[in-house]
N, C-alpha and C positions, 0 to 999 in steps of 0.2 A: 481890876485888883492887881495887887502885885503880883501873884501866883498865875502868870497865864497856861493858858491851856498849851501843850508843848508839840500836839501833835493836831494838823487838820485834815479831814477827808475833803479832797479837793469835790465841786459841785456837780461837774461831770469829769469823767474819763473814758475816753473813746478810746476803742481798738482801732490800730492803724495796721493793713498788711506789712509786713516787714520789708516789701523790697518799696515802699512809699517812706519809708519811717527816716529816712536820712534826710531827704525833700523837705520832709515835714518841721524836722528839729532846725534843720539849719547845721545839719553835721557836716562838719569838713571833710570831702569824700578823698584827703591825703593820709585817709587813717585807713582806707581800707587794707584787708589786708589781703594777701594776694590767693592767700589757701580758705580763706572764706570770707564770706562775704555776708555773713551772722554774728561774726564774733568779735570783730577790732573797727569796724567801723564808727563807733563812738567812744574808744578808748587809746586814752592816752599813755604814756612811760614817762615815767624817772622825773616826775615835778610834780607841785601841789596843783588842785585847781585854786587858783585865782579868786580872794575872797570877794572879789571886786564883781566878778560872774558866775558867783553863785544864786541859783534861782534861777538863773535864763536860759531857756530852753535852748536859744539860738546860741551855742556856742561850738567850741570845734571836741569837745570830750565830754562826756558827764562821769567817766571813770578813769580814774590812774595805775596805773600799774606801778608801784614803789619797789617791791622785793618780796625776795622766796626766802622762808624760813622753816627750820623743823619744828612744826607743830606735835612732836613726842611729848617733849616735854611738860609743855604744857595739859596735855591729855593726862599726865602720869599725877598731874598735881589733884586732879579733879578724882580720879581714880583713890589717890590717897585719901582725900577727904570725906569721899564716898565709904575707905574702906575702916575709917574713924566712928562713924555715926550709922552703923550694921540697922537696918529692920526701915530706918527711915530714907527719903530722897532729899538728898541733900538740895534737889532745884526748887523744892519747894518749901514753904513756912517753917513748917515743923524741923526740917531738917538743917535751917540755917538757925539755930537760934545762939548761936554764936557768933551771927553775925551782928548788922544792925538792919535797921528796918524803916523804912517808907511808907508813910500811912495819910500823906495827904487826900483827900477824896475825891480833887480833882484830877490827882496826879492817876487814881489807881480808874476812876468812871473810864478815864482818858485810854488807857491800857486796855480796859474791858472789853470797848467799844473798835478801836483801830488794832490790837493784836492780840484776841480773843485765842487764849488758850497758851499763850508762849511765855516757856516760863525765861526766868534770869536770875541772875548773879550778880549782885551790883559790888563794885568794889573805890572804885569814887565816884561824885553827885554832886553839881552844883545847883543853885539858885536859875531860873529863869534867865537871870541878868548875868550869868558868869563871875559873879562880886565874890560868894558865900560857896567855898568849894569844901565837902566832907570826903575824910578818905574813912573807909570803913574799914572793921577787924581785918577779915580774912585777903587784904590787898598787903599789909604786915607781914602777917601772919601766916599766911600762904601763899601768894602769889607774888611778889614783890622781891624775896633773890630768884626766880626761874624767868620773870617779865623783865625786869631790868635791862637786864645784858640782852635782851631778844632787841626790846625797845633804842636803850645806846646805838647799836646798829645798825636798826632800819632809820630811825629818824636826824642819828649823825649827818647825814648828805644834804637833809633839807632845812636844819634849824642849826647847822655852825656848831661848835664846840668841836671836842675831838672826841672821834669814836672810841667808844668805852666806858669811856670816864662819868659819863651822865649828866655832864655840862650845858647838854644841850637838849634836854626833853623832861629831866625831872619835877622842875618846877612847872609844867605850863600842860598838866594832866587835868582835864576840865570832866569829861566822863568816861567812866570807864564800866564798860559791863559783859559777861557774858550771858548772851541770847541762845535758846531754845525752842527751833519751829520743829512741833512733832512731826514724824512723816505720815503717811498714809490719807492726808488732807486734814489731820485730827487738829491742827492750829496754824493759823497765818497772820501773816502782818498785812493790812489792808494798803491799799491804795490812799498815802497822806502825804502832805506834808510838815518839814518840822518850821513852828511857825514863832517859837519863842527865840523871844533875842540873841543866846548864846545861841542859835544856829548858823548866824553869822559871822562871827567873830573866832572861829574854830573851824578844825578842818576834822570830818569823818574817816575815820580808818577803820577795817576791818581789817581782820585776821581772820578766816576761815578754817578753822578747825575739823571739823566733820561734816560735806557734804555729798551730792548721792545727785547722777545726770536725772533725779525728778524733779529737783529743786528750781524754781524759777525766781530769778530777781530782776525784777525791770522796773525803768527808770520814764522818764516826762511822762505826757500824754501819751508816745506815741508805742507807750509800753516797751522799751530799749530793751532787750536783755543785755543782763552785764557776765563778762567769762567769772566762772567761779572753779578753781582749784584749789584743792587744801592747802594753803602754807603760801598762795601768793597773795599778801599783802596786799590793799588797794584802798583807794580815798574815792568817797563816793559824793556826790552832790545833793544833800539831807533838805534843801533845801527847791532842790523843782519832787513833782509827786515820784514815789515811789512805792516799791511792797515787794512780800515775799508769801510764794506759797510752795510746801515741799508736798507731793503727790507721791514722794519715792518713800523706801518699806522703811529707811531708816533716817533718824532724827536728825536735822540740821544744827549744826553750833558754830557759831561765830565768837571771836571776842571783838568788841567795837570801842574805839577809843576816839575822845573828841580830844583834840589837844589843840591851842591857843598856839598864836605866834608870838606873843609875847608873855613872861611869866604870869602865876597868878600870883595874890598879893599877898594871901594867906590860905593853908589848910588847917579845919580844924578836923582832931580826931575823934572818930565816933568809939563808945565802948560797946565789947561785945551785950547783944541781948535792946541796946540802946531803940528806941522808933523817934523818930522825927517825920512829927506831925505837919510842918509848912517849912519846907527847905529855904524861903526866903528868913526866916528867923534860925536862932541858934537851935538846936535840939535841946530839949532839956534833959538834965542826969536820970 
């Protein structure tokens, strides 16, 4: 069908001890770094990965280090909107209803099943194919003058234009969401990979917003941890397996943005309260 499934649990995955795990991947051992030898060994600085070796385990980084940013802001925004709609949680149903809404059933079984309990925020959503890109209320409405100027800046170095001006990352926002793994083991993202065709064709960013030393993010088979601090930026490889589980007392957030190397070719806007039922078709009024 056209609507593919976007996320796949790989058949197996095996634990690899961590001082095998470089051997294993085929990591470039000119990453290590000299104060550990847990933490930089499969991560890269100051460049995308390569859409060309996305998916192969055997390459020299599965993570980049882009930039550090103050994630305040962004926190304050989420804090506002929380402090708009009193008695409800804005990360879930009832509390976004000024948003728009995703109700395809394979899109939500798919969520169920691979990040059972984690909520989100969605603020742009394309189609499978990357064709059909919707930006939703609250990316307007709220987040869109505090992201802007954060975004011009980190992604000016890597997509041309000049910093500031938005020349160079406005057009070519494929998804954009913010995620919520509860702490205390209450929800995780399992071990998958992203298997629909805009996995390709886009490169993963995170933002790190609020995380906590319980949180674990690892990457191929051979279970990589990736370095996670609040506010440093990072492009992740969405396409070999992956997952997330936080054991610590407090809640993980991320914002994660897929952005294209070349622009998209239209958004369309979703209205508040709106659901769209199969993102390859238009929503309806």
């Amino acid at each position: 069908t056209a609507w593919e499934t976007e996320a796949k649990a790989p058949a197996e995955v095996e634990r690899v001890p961590l001082q095998d795990a470089g051997a294993l991947a085929g990591v470039s051992m000119a990453h290590l770094d000299a104060a550990s030898n847990t933490e930089s060994l499969w991560v890269g600085t100051n460049d995308w990965i390569p859409l060309a070796l996305k998916g192969e385990e055997a390459k020299p980084y599965h993570q980049s280090m882009l930039s550090s940013v103050d994630v305040a802001p962004i926190l304050d925004v989420l804090d506002r909107i929380q402090a708009e709609f009193p008695g409800v949680d804005i990360w879930t149903v009832e509390g976004q209803m000024t948003n728009a809404f995703l109700y395809d059933t394979i899109w939500r079984s798919n969520n169920d099943e691979i990040k059972p309990g984690v909520d989100g925020i969605v603020l742009i959503f394309s189609d499978t194919k990357a064709r059909l890109v919707f930006k939703f209320p609250w990316w307007e409405k709220y987040f869109e003058p505090v992201l802007q100027p954060i975004f011009d800046q980190v992604f000016a170095a890597y997509l041309g234009g000049t910093a500031g001006t938005g020349d160079n990352c406005r057009s070519r926002y494929m998804k954009m969401q913010l995620a919520k793994v509860k702490g205390n083991g209450a929800s995780e993202v399992g071990m998958h990979y992203d298997n629909a065709m805009y996995a390709g064709k886009g490169h993963r960013i995170h933002f790190p917003l609020v995380t906590n030393p319980g949180v674990s993010f690892n990457v191929t088979k051979a279970r990589l941890p990736l370095r996670l601090e609040e506010g440093e930026v990072f492009e992740v490889d969405n396409l070999v397996v992956h997952g997330v589980r936080n054991d610590g007392d407090e809640d993980r957030i991320h914002l994660i943005v897929d952005i294209l190397d070349k622009p998209v070719d239209d958004y369309y806007q979703l209205k508040p309260g709106q659901s769209c039922e199969n993102p390859t078709t238009l929503c309806p009024n």
